[in-house]
C-alpha positions as CSV (number, residue, x, y, z in Angstrom):
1,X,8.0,55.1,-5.1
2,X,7.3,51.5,-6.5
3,X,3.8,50.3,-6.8
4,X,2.4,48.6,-4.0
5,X,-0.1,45.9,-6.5
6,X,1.3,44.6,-9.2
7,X,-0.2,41.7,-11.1
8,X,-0.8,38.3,-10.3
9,X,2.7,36.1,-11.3
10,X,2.5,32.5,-12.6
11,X,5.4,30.5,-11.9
12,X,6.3,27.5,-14.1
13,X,8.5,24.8,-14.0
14,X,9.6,23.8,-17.8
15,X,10.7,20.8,-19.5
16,X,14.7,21.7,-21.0
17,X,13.2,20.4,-24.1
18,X,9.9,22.0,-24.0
19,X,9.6,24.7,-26.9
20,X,5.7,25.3,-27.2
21,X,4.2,26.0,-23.6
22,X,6.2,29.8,-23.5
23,X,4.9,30.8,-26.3
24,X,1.7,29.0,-26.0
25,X,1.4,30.3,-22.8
26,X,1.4,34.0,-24.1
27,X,-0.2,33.5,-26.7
28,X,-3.2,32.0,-24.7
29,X,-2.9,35.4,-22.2
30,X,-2.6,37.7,-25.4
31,X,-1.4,40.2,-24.3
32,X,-3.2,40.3,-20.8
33,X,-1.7,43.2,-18.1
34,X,-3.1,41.7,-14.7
35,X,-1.2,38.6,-14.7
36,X,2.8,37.8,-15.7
37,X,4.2,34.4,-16.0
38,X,7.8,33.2,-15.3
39,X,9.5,30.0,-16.0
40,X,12.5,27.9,-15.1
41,X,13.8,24.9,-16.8
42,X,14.8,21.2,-15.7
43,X,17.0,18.7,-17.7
44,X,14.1,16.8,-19.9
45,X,14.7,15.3,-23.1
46,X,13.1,12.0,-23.1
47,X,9.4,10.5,-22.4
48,X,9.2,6.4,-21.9
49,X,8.8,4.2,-19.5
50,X,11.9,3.3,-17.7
51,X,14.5,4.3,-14.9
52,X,16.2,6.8,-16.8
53,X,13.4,8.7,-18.1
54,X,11.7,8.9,-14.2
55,X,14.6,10.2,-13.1
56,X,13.9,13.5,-15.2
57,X,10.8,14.2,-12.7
58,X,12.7,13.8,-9.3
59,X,10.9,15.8,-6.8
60,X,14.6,17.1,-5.5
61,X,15.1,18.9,-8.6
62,X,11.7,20.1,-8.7
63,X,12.0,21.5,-5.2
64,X,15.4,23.2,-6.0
65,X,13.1,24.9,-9.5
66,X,10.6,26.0,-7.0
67,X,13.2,27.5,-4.9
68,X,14.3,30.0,-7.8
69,X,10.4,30.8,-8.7
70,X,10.2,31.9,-5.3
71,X,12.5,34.6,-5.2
72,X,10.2,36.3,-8.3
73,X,7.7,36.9,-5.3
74,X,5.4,34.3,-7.7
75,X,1.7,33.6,-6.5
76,X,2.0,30.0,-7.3
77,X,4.1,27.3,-8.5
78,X,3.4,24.9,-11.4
79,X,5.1,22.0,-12.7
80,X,4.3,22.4,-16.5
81,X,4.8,18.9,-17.6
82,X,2.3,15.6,-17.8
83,X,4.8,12.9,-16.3
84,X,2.0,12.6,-13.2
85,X,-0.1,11.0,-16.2
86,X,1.7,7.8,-16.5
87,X,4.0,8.1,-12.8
88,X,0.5,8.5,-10.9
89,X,-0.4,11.3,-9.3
90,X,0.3,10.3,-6.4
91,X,3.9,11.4,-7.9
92,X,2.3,15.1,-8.6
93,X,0.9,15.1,-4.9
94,X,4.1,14.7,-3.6
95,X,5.7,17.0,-5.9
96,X,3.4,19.9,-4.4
97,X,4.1,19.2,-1.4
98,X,7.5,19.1,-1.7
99,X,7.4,22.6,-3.4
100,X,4.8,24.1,-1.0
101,X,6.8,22.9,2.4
102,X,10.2,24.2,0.4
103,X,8.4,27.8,-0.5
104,X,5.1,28.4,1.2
105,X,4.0,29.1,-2.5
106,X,0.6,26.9,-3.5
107,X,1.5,24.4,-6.3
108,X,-0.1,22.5,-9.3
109,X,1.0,20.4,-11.8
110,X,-0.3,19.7,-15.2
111,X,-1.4,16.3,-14.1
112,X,-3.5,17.5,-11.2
113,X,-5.0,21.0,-13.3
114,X,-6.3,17.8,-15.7
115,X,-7.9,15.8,-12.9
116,X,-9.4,19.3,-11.2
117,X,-11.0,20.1,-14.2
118,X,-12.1,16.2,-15.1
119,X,-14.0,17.3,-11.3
120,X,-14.9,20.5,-12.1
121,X,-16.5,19.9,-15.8
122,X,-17.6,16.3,-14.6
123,X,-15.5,14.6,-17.2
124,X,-15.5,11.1,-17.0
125,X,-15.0,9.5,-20.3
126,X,-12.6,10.9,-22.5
127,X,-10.7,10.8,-25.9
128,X,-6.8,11.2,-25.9
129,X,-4.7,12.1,-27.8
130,X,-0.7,12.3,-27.3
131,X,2.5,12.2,-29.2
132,X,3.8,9.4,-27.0
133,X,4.4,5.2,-27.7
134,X,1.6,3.3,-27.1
135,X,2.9,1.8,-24.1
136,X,3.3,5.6,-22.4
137,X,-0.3,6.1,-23.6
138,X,-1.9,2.4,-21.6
139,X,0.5,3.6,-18.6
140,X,-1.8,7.4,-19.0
141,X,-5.4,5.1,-19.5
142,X,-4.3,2.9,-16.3
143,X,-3.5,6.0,-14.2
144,X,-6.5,7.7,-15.3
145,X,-9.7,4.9,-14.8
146,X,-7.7,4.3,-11.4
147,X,-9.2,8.0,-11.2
148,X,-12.5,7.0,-12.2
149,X,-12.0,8.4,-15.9
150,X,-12.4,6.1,-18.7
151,X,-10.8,6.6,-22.2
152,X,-13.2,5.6,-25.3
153,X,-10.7,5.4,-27.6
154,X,-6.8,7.3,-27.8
155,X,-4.2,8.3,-30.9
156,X,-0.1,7.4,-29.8
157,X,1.8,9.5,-32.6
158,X,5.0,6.8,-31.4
159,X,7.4,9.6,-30.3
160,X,9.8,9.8,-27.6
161,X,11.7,12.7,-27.8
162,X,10.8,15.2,-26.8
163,X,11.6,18.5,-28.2
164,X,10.2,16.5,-31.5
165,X,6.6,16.7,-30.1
166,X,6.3,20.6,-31.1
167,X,6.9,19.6,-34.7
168,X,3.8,17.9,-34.8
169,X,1.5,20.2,-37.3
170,X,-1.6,21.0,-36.9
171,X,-3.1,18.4,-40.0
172,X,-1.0,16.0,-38.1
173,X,-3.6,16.1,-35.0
174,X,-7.0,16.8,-36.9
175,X,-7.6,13.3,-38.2
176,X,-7.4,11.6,-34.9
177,X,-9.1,14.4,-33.2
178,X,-12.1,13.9,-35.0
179,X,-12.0,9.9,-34.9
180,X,-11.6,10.2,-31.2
181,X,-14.6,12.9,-31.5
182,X,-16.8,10.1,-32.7
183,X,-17.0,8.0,-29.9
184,X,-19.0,11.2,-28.4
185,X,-16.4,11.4,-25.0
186,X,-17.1,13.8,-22.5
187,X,-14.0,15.9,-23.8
188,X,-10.8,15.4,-25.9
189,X,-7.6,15.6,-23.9
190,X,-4.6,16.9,-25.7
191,X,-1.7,15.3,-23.2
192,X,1.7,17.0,-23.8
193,X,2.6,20.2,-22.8
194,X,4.8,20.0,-26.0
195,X,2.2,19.7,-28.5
196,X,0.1,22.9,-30.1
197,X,-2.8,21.4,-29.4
198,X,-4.5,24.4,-28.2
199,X,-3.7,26.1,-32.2
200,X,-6.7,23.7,-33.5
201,X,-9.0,23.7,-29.7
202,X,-11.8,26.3,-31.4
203,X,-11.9,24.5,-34.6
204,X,-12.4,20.9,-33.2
205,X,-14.7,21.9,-30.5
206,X,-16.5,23.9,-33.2
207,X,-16.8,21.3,-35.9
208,X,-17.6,18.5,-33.4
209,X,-19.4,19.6,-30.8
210,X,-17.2,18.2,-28.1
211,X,-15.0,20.4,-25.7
212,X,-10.9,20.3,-25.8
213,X,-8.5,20.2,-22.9
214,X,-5.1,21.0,-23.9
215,X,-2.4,20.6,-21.6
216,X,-0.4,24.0,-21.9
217,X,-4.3,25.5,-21.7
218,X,-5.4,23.5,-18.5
219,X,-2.1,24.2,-16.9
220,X,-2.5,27.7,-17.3
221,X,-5.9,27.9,-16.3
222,X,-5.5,25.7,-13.1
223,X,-2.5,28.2,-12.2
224,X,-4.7,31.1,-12.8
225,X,-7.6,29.9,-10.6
226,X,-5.1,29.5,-7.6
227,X,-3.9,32.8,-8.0
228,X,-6.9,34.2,-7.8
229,X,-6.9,36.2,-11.6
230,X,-9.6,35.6,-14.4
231,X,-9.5,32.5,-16.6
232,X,-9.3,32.0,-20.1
233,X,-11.0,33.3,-23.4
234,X,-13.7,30.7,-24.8
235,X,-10.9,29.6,-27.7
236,X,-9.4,28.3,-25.8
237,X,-11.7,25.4,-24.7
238,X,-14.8,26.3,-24.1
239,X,-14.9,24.9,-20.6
240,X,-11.7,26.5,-19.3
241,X,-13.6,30.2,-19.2
């Protein structure tokens, strides 16, 4: 007879160009037996600001991603990708509902996991860091004070493709992380859920005092809260545990 509890299952929506958050994603759980995470993939390759690059982040196709999710029996639904920084998020909100009222599943987005733990840490002034133009970035620093966060200071590594993002090494982030660190901000936001941010999280937070939010970590741990599973271990951002 099959087993009437199994554990908890994450589903996640997935840039097509996205090669970090999987593994990320497992490596962050390390080999963790209560809760499984499953992914589908929508056509993204591209991160500006412009038609065809808002297009990527339709809520139609989100809906129709959702709808595959569902029929893993998932516990919730997350759309694993930032674009709510710089669309809004009223974007995100509408995303979720559009995937709740097409699945009955509950629904996050990496946009919203940010701005429930900005609530939940009482973030309001932060440092951020991305691998996008500087135009993408003022689009994220506009959306965000509209949210009552301010941004001290912020790094644009000047890319906009994406798959290109997860080539960005570890010595490539550290110098901006710790000019962004002296500012003193509440927390350093990694934004990209294409960037390894979370490899140097423990040793930034360590050797500057301040607390790290990576994307493809604050995803994961705002999916985890809703369905109801432990959070994360302390290397992974010390405020995410």
């Amino acid at each position: 007879m099959p087993s009437t509890t199994r554990p908890r299952r994450i589903g996640m929506i997935v840039p097509s160009s996205n090669t970090c958050l999987e593994p990320q994603t497992y490596r962050i759980l390390a080999g963790r037996t209560d809760v499984t995470v499953h992914f589908t993939r929508i056509p993204v390759t591209r991160i500006a600001l412009d038609d065809s690059s808002d297009r990527q982040f339709d809520p139609t196709v989100m809906r129709d991603a959702a709808r595959l999710l569902a029929t893993a029996d998932v516990d919730v639904i997350a759309w694993n990708g930032t674009s709510g920084s710089w669309l809004g998020p009223a974007h995100d909100q509408e995303l979720v509902q559009e995937i709740t009222d097409a699945t009955a599943i509950p629904a996050t987005t990496s946009t919203l996991a940010y701005l429930e733990a900005f609530r939940a840490f009482g973030t309001a002034r932060i440092g951020l860091f991305t691998p996008y133009t500087e135009d993408v970035n003022r689009q994220v620093i506009a959306c965000y004070e509209q949210e009552g966060i301010k941004t001290l200071d912020h790094r644009a590594l000047g890319l906009s493709d994406n798959e290109s993002f997860a080539r960005v090494t570890d010595d490539e982030m550290r110098p901006g992380s710790r000019e962004l660190a002296e500012a003193a901000p509440d927390a350093l936001v990694y934004l990209c859920t294409n960037l390894y941010g979370a490899n140097i999280t423990a040793e930034i937070e360590k050797d500057t005092g301040i607390p790290v939010l990576d994307s493809v970590a604050v995803t994961l741990w705002h999916a985890l809260r809703l369905a109801g599973a432990p959070l994360l271990d302390q290397r992974w951002g010390r405020l995410l545990t």
